[in-house]
C-alpha positions in Angstrom: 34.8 9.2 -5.9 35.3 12.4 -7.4 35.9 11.0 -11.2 32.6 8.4 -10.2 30.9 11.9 -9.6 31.9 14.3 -12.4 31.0 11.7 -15.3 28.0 10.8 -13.3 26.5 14.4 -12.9 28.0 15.4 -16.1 25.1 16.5 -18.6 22.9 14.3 -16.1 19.8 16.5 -18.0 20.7 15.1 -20.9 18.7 13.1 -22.6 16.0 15.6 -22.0 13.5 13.0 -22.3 11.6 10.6 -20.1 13.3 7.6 -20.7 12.3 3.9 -20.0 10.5 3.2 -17.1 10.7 6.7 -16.0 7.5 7.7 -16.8 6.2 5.4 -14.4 9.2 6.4 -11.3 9.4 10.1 -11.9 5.7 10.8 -12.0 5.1 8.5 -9.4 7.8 10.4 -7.1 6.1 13.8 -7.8 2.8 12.6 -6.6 4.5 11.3 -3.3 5.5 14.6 -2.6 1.9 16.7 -3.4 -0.4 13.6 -2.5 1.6 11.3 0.1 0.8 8.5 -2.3 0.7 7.5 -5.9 -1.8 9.5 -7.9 -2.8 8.9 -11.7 -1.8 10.9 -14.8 -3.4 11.5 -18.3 -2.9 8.7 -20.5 -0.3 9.6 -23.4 0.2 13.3 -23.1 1.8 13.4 -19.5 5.1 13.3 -20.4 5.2 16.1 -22.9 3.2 18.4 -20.6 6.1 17.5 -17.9 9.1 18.2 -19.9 6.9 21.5 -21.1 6.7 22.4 -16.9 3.3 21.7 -16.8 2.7 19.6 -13.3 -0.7 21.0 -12.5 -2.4 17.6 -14.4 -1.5 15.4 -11.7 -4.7 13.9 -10.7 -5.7 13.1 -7.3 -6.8 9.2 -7.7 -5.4 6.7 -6.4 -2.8 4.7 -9.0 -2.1 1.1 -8.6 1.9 1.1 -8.5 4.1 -2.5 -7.7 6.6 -1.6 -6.0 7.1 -0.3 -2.5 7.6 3.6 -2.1 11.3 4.0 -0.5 12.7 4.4 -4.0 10.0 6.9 -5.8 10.8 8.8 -2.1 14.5 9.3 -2.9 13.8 9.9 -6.5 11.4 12.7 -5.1 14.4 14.6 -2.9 15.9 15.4 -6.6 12.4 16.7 -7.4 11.8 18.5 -4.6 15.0 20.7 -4.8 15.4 21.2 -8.5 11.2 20.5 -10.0 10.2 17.7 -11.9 12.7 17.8 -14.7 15.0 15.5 -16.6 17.7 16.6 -13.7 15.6 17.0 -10.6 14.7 13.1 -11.0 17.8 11.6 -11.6 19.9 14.0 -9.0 19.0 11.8 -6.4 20.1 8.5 -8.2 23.2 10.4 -9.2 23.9 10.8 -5.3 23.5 7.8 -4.7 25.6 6.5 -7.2 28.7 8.5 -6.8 28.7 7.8 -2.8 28.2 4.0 -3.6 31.5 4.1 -5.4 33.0 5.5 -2.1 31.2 3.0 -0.2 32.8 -0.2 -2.2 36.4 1.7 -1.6 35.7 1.4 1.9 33.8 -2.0 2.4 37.0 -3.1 -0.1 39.5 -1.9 2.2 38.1 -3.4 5.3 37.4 -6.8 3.4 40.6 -6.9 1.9 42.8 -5.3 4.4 44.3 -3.5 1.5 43.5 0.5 0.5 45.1 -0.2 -3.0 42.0 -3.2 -3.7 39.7 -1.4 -2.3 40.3 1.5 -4.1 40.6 -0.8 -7.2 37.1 -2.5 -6.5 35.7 1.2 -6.4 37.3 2.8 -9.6 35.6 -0.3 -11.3 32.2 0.2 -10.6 32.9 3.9 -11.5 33.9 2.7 -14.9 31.1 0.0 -15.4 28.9 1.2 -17.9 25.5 -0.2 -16.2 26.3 1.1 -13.4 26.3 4.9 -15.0 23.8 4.8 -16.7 21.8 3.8 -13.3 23.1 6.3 -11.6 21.9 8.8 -14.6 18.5 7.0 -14.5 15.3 7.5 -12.1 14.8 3.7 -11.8 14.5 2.3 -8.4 17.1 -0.7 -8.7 20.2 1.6 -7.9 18.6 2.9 -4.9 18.1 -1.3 -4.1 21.6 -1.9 -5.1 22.8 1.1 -3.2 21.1 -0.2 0.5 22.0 -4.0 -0.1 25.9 -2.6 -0.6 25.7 -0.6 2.4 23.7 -3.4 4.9 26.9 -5.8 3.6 29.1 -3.1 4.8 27.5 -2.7 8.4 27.7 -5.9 8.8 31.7 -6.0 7.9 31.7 -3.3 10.9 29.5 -5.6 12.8 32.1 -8.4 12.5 35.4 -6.8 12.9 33.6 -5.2 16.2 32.9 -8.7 17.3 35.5 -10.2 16.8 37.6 -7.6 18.0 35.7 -7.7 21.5 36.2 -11.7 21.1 39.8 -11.2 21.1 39.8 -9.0 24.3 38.1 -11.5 25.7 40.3 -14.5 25.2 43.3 -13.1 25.0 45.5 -15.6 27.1 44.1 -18.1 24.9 41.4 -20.4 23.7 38.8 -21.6 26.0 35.7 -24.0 24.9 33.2 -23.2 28.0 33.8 -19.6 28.1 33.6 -19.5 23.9 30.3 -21.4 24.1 28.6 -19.1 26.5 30.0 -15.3 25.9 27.7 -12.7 24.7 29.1 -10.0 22.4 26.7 -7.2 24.2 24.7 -4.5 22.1 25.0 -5.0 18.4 24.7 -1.4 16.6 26.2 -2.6 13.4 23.8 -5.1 13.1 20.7 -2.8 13.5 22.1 -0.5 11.0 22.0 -3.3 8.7 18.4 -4.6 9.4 17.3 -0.5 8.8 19.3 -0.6 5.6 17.9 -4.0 4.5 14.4 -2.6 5.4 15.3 0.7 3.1 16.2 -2.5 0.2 12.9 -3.9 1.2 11.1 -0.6 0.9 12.7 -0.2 -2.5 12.0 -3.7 -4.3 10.6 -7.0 -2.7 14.3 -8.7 -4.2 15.6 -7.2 -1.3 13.8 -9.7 0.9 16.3 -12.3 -0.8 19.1 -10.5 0.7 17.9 -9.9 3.9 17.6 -13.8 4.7 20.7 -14.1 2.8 22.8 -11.5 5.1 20.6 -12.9 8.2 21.8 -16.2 7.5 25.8 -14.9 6.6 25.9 -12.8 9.6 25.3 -15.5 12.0 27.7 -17.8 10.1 30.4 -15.1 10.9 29.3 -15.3 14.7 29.8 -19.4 14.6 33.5 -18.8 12.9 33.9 -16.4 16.3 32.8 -19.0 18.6 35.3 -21.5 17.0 38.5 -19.4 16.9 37.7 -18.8 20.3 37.8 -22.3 20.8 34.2 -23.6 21.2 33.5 -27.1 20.3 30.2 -26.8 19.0 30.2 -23.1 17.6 26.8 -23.4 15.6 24.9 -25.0 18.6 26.4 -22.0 20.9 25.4 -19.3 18.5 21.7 -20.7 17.8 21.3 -21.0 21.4 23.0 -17.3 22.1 23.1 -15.3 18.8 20.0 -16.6 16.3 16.9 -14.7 18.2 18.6 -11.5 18.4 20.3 -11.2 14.9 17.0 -12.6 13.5 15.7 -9.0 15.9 18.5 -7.0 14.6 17.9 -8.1 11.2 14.1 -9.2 10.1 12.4 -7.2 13.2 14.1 -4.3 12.4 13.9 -4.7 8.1 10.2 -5.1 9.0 9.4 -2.0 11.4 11.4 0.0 8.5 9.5 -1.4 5.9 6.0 -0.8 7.2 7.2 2.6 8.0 8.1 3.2 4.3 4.5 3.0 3.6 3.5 6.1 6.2 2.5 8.2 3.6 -0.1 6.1 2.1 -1.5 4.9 5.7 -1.5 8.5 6.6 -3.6 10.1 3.6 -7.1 8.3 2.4 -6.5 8.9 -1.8 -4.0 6.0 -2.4 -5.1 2.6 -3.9 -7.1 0.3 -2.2 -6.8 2.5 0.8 -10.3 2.2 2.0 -10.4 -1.5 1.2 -10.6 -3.1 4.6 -13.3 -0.5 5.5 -16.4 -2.7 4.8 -14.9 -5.6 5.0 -13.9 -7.6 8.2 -11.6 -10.5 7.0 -8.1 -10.3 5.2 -7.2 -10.8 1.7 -5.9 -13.1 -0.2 -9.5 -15.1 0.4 -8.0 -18.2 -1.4 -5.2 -19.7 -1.9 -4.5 -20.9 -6.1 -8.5 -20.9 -6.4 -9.5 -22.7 -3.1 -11.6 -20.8 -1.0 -10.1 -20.0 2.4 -12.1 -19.3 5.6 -12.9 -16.0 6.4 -12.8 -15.2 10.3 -13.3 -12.0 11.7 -9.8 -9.3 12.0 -11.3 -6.0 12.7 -8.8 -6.1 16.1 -6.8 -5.3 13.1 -6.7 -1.3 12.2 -8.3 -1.3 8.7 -5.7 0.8 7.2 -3.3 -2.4 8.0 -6.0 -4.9 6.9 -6.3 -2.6 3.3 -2.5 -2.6 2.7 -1.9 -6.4 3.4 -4.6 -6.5 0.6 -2.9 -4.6 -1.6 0.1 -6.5 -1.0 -1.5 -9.7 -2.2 -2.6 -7.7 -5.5 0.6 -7.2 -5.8 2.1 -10.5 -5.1 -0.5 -11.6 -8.3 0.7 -9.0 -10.1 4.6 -10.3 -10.0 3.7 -13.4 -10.0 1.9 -13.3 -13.1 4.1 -11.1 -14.9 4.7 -12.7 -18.2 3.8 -10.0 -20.7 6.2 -10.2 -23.3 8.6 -7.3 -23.9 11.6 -6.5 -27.1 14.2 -6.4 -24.3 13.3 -8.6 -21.7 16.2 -11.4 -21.0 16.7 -14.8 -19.3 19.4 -14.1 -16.3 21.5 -17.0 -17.2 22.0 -14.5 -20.3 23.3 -11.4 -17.8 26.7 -12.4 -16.5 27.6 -12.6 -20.3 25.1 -9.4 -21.0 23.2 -10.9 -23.9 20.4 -8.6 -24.1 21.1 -5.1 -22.9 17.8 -2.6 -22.6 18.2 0.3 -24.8 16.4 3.1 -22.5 16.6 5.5 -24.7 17.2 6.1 -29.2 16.4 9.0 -31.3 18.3 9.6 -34.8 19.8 12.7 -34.9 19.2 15.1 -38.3 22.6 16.3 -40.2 23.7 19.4 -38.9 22.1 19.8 -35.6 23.2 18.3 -31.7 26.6 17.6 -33.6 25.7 15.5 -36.0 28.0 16.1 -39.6 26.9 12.5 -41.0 24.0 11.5 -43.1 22.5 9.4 -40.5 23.5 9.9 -36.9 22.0 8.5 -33.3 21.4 9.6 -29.9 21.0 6.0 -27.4 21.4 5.0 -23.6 22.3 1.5 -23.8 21.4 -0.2 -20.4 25.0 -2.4 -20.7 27.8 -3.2 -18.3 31.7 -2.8 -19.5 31.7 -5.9 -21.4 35.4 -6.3 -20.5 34.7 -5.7 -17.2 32.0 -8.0 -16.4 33.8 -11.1 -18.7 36.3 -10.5 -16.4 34.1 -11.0 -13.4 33.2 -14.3 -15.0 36.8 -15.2 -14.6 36.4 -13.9 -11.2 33.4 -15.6 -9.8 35.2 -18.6 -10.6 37.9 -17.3 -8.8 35.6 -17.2 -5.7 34.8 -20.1 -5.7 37.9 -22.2 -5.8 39.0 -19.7 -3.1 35.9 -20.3 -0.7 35.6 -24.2 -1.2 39.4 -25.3 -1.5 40.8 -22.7 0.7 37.7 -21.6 2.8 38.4 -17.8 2.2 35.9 -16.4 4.3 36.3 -12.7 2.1 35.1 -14.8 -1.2 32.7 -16.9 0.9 30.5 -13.4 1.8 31.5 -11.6 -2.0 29.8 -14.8 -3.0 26.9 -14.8 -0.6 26.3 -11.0 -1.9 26.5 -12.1 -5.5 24.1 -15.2 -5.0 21.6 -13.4 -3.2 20.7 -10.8 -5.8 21.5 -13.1 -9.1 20.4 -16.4 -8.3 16.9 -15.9 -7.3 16.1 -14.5 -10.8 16.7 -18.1 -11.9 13.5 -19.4 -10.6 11.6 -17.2 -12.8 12.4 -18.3 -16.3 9.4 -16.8 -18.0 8.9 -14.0 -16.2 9.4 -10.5 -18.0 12.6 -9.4 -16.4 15.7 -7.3 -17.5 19.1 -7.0 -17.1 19.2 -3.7 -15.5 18.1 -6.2 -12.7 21.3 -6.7 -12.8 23.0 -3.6 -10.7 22.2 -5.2 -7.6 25.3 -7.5 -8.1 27.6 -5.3 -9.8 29.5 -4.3 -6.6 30.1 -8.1 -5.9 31.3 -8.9 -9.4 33.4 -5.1 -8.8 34.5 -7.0 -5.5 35.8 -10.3 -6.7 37.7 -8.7 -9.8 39.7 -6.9 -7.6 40.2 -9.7 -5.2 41.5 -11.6 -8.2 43.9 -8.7 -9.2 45.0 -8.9 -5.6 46.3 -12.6 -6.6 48.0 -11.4 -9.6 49.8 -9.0 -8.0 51.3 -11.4 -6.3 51.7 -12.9 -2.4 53.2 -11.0 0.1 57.2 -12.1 -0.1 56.7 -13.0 -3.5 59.7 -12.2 -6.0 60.3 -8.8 -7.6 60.2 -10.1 -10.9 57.0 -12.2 -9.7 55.6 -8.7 -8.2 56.8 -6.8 -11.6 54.9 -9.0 -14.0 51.6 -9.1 -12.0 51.5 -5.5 -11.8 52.0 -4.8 -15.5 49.3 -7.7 -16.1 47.0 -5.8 -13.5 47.5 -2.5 -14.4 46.9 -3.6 -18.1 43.4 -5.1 -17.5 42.5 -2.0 -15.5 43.5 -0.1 -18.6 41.5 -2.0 -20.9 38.6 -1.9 -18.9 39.0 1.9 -18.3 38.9 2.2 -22.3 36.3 -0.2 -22.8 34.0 2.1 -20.7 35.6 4.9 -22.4 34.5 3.5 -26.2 31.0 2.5 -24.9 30.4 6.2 -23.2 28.7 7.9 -26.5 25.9 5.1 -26.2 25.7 5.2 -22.6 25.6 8.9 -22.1 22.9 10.0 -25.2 25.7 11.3 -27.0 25.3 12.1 -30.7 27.4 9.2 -32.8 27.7 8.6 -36.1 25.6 5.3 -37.3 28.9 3.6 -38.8 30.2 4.7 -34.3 27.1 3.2 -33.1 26.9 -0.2 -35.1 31.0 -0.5 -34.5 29.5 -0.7 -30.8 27.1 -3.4 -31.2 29.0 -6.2 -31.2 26.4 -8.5 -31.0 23.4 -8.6 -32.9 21.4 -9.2 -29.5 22.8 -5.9 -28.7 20.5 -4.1 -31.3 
């Protein structure tokens, strides 16, 4: 955690720039915290007059924004303690990052059963170069990534806790009736992971993937209980006894949070479509793929509630429709193998100044994962696989579920404009099944010394080249100044450029 932090916070100012998609995240965060909601800046000149102090042009109408507000929020705590510069907006991310390192050590640990994995699984993502550069980055899909990884960890909790009470329970033995009809009681674990499925929610609407992902995983873990405790039909027992209140613990609670995370544009009257509902007394959308729908009277409903299920379904449009074609937009059957990174960020440099003793010299932040690192987790995944369908490993059976639940639902939207950066949301999976593979090749318990001395020289070697692969990358990940002969040594791909 503490290397994860220093090369995370290091120079975290630096670029001095608004970078990417910033300009829409940082502002946008600033205006939650004077306005409530998101308000509307001048065209062009904005981010100059911000990175010259000037805040004071904020204007107070309402901006139509795409995403839900938990992740301009978090952005805004940086902003709130240090101003609305290059450093206040990405502290928070920078948080976040570093204790989601210290989070995978943990969730590791407990899914391996091994502090030497889980520390392993956590000193990768440290050293993944996507990762970084989200963490030094006032994007909102870390702060996604960052409540997905911690929802899978409360509901690790929530397993061991069960199963741990299941084991009080029937500890002289197996016992079908009993296993069929026991109730594992209050479920805190599980709540904590509907409020931090609702914060993923809040953040991006890809976290509604997840939640009926982990939903579904959860109560899968509950029908595995039921059957080591010796029930014969463990999946009709749990969707007579568990389903309703995991699908409470899980979707009620996601949903309470995620309406919540819009209290500051219910509570103010400037923000987008606020006033919609106001003269009108039916909902929106009023047809369905241009078929007229009937219209019956909902003013029961408070018209604040009516507006913002409006502006939902502008939004809805809005993603669904996204096709607007962009130099760095990808197809995710591209991402695993990172075939077109985003560069967020490229200024040359002139000879003699920032460092620069060449003719021609760059400045970048390459949106890229360790390539070693993630070709690994290609090797991994596959890995996974054979251990979840050929020895139904239970541990590659969720590290899958995790994986599958933020990756594969890009896959149904093969001409939408999407990125890799999309991409962080699986990272601590792929993180997660390298080290579970590295787990193998150090060897079985009572396996051979020489067995145990060559799969620790083979781990320990892969760490190492990761650990310089991140190293080699970190001038185009960081904005530092590089020679142009460094920089194109570093694109080794012409996709890359």
């Amino acid at each position: 955690m503490l290397l994860a932090g220093f090369i995370r916070f290091w120079n975290l100012g630096k670029p001095k720039a608004v970078i990417f998609d910033e300009t829409y995240y940082a502002k946008d965060a600033w205006s939650l915290l004077k306005l409530g909601y998101e308000g509307t800046w001048p065209d062009k000149v904005a981010n100059d007059q911000v990175l010259n102090g000037q805040t004071d042009i904020l204007q107070t109408q309402g901006s139509y924004i795409v995403h839900p507000p938990i992740g301009k929020w978090t952005i805004a705590v940086g902003e709130q303690i240090f101003g609305l510069t290059p450093f206040g907006w990405r502290f928070a991310l920078a948080v976040l990052g570093t204790l989601s390192v210290l989070m995978l050590c943990r969730i590791g640990r407990r899914l391996f059963r091994s502090t030497l994995l889980g520390c392993v699984a956590g000193l990768l993502m440290a050293l993944d170069g996507l990762h970084f550069v989200m963490s030094r980055t006032s994007l909102l899909d870390l702060v996604l990534m960052f409540w997905v990884l911690a929802a899978f960890g409360a509901l690790l909790i929530d397993r061991d806790d069960t199963r741990t009470i299941a084991a009080r329970m029937f500890a002289s033995g197996p016992d079908a009736a009993r296993a069929a009809s026991m109730k594992f009681g209050l479920r805190p674990w599980r709540i904590v992971a509907g409020i931090c499925l609702g914060m993923a929610c809040g953040t991006k609407w890809s976290g509604l993937y997840v939640l009926a992902a982990f939903g579904v995983l959860s109560v899968m873990w509950d029908a595995g209980t039921r059957r080591a405790c010796g029930a014969r039909r463990p999946y009709r027992a749990t969707l007579r006894h568990d389903v309703l209140f995991a699908f409470l613990a899980t979707v009620g609670v996601a949903a309470v949070i995620y309406v919540w995370s819009w209290t500051g544009w219910l509570m103010t009257d400037g923000g987008y479509f606020r006033h919609w509902a106001d003269d009108r007394a039916g909902l929106s959308p009023d047809h369905v793929l241009g078929v007229p729908l009937p219209q019956v009277s909902m003013t029961w409903v408070p018209a604040p509630l009516r507006s913002l299920w409006h502006y939902h379904a502008e939004m809805y449009s809005f993603h669904t429709g996204l096709e607007t074609p962009h130099p760095y937009q990808s197809n995710p059957w591209s991402w695993l193998l990172l075939g077109r990174p985003v560069a967020y960020y490229f200024e040359k440099v002139p000879t003699g100044t920032d460092g620069c003793t060449e003719t021609d010299c760059y400045q970048s932040v390459l949106g890229i994962g360790t390539p070693l690192l993630w070709w690994t987790g290609v090797i991994a995944l596959g890995y996974m696989l054979f251990r979840w369908a050929a020895r139904r490993d239970w541990r590659a059976g969720a590290i899958l579920c995790g994986l599958a639940a933020t990756y594969l639902p890009w896959m149904a939207f093969q001409n939408r404009t999407i990125f890799l950066f999309y991409a962080i949301a699986f990272v601590p999976f792929l993180c997660l099944a390298v080290a579970m593979m590295l787990g193998a090749l150090l060897g079985p318990p009572g396996a051979t010394e020489r067995r145990r001395a060559w799969g620790t020289a083979a781990t320990v070697a892969i760490i190492a080249l990761i650990a310089w692969n991140f190293l080699y990358f970190y001038p185009i990940l960081s904005g530092e100044t590089i020679s142009r002969s460094g920089w194109l040594d570093r694109m080794w791909f012409s996709t890359w450029i």
